[in-house]
C-alpha positions as CSV (number, residue, x, y, z in Angstrom):
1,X,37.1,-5.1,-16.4
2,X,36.7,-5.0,-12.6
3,X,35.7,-8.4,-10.8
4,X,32.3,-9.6,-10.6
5,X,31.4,-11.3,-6.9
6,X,28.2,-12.8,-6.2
7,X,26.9,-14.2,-2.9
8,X,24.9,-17.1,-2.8
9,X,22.8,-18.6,0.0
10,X,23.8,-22.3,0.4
11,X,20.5,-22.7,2.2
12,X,18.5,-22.6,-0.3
13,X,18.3,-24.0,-3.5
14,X,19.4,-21.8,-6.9
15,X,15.8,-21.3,-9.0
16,X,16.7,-23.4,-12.4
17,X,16.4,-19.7,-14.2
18,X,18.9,-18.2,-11.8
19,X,21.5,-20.5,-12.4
20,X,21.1,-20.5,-16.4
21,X,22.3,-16.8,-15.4
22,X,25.0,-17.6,-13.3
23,X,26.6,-20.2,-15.9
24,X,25.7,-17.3,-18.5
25,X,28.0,-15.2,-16.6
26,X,30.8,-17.7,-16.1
27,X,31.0,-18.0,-19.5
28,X,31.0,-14.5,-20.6
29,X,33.4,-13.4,-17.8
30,X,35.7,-16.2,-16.8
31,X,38.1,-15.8,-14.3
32,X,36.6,-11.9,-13.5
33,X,32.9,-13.6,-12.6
34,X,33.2,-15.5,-8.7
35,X,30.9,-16.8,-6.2
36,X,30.8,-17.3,-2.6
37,X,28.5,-20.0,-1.0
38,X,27.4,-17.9,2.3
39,X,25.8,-20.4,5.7
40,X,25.0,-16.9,6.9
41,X,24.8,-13.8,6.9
42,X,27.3,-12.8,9.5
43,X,29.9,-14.8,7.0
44,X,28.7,-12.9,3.4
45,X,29.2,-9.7,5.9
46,X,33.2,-11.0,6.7
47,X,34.1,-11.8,3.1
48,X,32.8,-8.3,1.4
49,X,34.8,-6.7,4.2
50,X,37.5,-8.7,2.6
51,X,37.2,-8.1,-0.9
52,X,39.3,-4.5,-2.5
53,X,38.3,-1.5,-5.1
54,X,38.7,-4.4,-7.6
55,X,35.3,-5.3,-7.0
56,X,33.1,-3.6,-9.6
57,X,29.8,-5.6,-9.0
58,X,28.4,-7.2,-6.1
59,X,25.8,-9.4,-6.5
60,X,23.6,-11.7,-4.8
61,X,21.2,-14.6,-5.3
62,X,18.4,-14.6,-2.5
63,X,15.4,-12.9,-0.9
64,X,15.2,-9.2,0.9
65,X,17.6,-10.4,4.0
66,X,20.4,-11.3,1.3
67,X,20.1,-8.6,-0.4
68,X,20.1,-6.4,3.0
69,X,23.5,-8.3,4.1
70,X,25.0,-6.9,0.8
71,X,23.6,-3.4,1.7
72,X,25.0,-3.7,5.1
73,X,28.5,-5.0,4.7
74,X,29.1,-1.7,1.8
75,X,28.0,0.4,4.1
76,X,30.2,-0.7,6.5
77,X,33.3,-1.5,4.6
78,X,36.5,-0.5,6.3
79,X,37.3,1.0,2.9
80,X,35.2,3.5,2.1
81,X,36.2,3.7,-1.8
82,X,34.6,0.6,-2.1
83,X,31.5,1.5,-3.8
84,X,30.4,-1.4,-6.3
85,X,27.3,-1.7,-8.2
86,X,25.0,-3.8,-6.4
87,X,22.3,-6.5,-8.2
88,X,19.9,-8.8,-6.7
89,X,18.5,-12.3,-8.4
90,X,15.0,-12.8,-6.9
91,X,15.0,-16.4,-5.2
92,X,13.7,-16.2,-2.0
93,X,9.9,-15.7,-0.5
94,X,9.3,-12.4,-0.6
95,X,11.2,-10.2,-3.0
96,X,9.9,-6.9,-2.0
97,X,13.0,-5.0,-2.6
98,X,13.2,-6.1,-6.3
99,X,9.5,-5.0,-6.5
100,X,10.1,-1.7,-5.2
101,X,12.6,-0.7,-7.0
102,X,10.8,-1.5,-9.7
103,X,12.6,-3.7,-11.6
104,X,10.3,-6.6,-14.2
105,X,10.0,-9.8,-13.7
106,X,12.3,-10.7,-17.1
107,X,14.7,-8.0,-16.5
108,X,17.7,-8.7,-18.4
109,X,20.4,-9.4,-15.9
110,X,23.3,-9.9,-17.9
111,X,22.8,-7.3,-20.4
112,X,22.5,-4.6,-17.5
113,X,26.3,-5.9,-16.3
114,X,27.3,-5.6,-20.3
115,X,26.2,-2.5,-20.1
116,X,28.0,-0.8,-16.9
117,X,24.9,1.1,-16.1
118,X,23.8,1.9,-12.2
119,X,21.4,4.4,-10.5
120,X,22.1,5.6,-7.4
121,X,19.7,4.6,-4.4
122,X,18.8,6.0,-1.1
123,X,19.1,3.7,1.9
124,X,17.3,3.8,5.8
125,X,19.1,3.5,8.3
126,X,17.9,2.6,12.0
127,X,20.0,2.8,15.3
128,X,19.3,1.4,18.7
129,X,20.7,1.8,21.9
130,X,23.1,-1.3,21.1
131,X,23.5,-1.5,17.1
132,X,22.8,0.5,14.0
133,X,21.3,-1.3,10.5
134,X,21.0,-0.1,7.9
135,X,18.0,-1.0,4.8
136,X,17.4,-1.0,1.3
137,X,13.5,-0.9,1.6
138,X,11.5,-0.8,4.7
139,X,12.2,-0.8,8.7
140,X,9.0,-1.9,10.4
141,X,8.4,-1.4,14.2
142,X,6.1,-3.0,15.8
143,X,3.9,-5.9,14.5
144,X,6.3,-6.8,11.6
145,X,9.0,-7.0,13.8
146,X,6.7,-9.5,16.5
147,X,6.2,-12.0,13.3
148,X,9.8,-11.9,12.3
149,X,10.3,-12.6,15.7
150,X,8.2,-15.6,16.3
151,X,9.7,-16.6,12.4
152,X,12.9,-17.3,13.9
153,X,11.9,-19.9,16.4
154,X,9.6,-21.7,13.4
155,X,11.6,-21.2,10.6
156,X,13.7,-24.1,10.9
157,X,11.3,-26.7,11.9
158,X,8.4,-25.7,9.7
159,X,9.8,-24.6,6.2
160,X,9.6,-20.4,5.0
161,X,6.4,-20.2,3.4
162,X,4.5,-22.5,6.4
163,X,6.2,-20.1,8.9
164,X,5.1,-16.8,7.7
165,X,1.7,-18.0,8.1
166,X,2.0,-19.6,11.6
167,X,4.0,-16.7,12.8
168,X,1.6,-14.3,11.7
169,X,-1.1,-15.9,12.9
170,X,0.1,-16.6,16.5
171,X,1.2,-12.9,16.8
172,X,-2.2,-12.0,15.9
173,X,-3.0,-14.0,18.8
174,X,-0.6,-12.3,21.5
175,X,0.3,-8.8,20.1
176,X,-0.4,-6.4,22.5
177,X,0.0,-2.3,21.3
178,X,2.8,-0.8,23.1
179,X,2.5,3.0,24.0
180,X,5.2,4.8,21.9
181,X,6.3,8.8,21.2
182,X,7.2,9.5,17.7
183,X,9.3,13.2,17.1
184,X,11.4,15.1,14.9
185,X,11.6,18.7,14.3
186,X,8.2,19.2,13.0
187,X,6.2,15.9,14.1
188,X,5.0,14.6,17.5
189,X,2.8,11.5,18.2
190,X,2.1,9.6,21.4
191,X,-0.1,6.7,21.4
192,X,-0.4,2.9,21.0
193,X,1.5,1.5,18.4
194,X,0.3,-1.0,15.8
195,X,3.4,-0.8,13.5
196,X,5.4,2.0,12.1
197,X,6.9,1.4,9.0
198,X,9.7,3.8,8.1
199,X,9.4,3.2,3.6
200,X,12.5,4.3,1.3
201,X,10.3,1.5,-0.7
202,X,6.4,0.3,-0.9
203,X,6.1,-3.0,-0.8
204,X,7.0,-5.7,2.3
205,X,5.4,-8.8,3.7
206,X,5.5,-10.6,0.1
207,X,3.5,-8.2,-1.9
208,X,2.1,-5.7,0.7
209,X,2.1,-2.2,-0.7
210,X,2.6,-0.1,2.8
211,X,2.8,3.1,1.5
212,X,1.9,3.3,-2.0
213,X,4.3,5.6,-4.3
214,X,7.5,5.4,-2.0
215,X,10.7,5.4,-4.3
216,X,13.8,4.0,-3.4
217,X,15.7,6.7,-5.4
218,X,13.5,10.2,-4.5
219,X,15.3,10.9,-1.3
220,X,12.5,11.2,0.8
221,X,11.7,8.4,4.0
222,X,8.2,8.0,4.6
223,X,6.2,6.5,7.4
224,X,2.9,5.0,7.9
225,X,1.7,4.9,11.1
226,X,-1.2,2.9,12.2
227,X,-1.8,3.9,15.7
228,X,-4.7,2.3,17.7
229,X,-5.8,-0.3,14.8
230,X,-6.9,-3.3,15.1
231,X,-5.6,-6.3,13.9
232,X,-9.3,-7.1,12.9
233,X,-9.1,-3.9,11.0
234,X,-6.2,-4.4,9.8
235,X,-6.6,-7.8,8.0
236,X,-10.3,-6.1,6.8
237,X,-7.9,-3.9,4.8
238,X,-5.3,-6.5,3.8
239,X,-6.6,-7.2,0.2
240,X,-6.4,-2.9,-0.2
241,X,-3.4,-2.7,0.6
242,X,-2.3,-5.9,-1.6
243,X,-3.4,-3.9,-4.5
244,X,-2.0,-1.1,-3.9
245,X,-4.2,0.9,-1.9
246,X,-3.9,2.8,1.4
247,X,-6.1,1.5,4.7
248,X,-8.9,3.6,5.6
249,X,-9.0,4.3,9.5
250,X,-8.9,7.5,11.4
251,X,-5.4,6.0,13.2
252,X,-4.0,5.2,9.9
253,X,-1.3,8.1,9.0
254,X,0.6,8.0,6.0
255,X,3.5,10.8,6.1
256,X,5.9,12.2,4.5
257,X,8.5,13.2,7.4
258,X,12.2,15.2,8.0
259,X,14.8,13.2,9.4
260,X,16.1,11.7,11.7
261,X,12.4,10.5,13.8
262,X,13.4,9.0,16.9
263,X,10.5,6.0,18.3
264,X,10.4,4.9,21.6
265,X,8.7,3.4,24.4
266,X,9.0,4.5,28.2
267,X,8.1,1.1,29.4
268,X,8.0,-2.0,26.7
269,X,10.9,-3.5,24.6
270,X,9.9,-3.1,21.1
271,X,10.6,-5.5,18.5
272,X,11.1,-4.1,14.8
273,X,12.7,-5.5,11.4
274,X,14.5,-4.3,8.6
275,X,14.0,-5.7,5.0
276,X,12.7,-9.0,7.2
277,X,15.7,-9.5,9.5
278,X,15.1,-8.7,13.1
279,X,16.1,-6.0,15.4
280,X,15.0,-4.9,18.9
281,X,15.1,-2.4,21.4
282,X,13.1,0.5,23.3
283,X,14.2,3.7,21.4
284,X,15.0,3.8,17.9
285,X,16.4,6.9,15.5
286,X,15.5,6.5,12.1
287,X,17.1,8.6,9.0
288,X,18.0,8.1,5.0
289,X,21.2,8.4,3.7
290,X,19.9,9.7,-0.3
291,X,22.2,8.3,-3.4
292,X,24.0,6.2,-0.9
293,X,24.6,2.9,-3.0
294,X,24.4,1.7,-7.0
295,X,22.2,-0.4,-8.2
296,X,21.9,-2.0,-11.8
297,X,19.2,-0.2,-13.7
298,X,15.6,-0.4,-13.6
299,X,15.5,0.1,-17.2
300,X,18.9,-0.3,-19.6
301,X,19.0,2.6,-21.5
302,X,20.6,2.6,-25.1
């Protein structure tokens, strides 16, 4: 059997369930099972650059910005053979990813590997004037991007859970709607921008469901665009969308849209995130690469 590689976050302490897996692995796979204790993610990026063919599985034990360092590093592996099946043990804050894909809450983890099962998954992938990133669930531009943002500079001082809050609630405070242009082939929108979230999944910001009934693994990139909302609308509307429902407002759009789109502004330096980690810049191209990586299975079949 192939080797078995997972990433951990040294930052953050392993949930007592996650490492019951992790010494269940050991044991079943010796020598073949390894783990890396990753300070960042610019270091996980280097060592799965490193690692060969050999590598059969590729896993991780973290939130959506681990798991979006594994997605990133396969996609840009000098090798392009290298092509392992990707897993994700949920132990950060929000674990959207896991929740769009659609996996349970006791999903048997070890069994899946025992089994050699994958899917195939689609995955975003966004490009600015300096850098291109790519995502496993959603690319948000706009207001998600300000709080992730203003995250960075209270993260460290404040703890993750107090910092969402804080973050969100001093952007609410400052945002200002930048006037953007939206295209492709058949699409055009120009107008002030609350966010624009470009969905290969549904669910971000711990639990929001942004465009209910995207799929990771249906090939399609959707967007939903809320244009000249509120933020006072758009917290109205925040217990909706928690449960699944879309936000009723003339400027709320939810489309289903060829790519690439290209976003930008003439004037304002936009700030945006992908699967929580941030990224800025004034004009953005968005597109989906479908069945680009493997996953483990949503459900083991057999």
């Amino acid at each position: 059997m192939s080797s078995i590689y997972c990433i951990v976050n040294q930052n953050k302490k392993i949930l007592s369930k996650n490492a019951v897996i992790l010494a269940e692995l050991s044991e079943l796979f010796g020598a073949q099972f390894k783990i890396h204790k990753s300070p960042n993610t610019l270091d996980a990026l280097q060592f799965i650059h490193q690692l060969d063919e050999n590598c059969g599985y590729l896993l991780c034990i973290g939130g959506d910005g681990t798991f979006n360092s594994l997605v990133n590093a396969v996609c840009t592996h000098p090798n392009s053979k290298f092509d392992p099946i990707l897993g994700v043990l949920p132990n950060g804050t929000g674990n959207d990813f896991y929740r769009s894909a659609g996996f349970s809450k006791h999903y048997p983890f070890v069994e899946a590997i025992q089994t050699s099962q994958f899917e195939k998954f689609d995955v975003g992938m966004i490009q600015t004037e300096k850098e291109t990133r790519y995502f496993a669930n959603i690319a948000d531009i706009g207001f998600g991007g300000a709080v992730v943002l203003q995250l960075q500079t209270y993260r460290s001082r404040f703890g993750a859970n107090f910092s969402y809050g804080l973050s969100i609630i001093k952007t609410f405070l400052n945002y200002k709607r930048p006037v953007v242009e939206i295209k492709n082939q058949d699409f055009h929108y120009k107008g002030e921008l609350l966010l624009g979230a470009f969905c290969n999944g549904s669910i971000f910001g711990d639990g929001l469901y942004i465009h209910p009934g995207a799929k990771i693994n249906d090939g399609k990139l959707k967007l939903t665009l809320l244009g000249k909302v509120s933020l006072f609308d758009y917290l109205k509307n925040v217990m909706r969308v928690k449960k699944g429902f879309q936000i009723k407002h003339p400027e709320a759009h939810y489309l289903e849209l060829s790519f690439p789109i290209e976003l930008q502004s003439e004037t304002t330096y936009l700030h945006a995130e992908t699967d929580g980690e941030y990224i800025g810049g004034q004009s953005f191209v968005v597109s989906l690469e479908p069945k680009r990586l493997k996953l483990l299975p949503f459900e083991i079949k057999g």
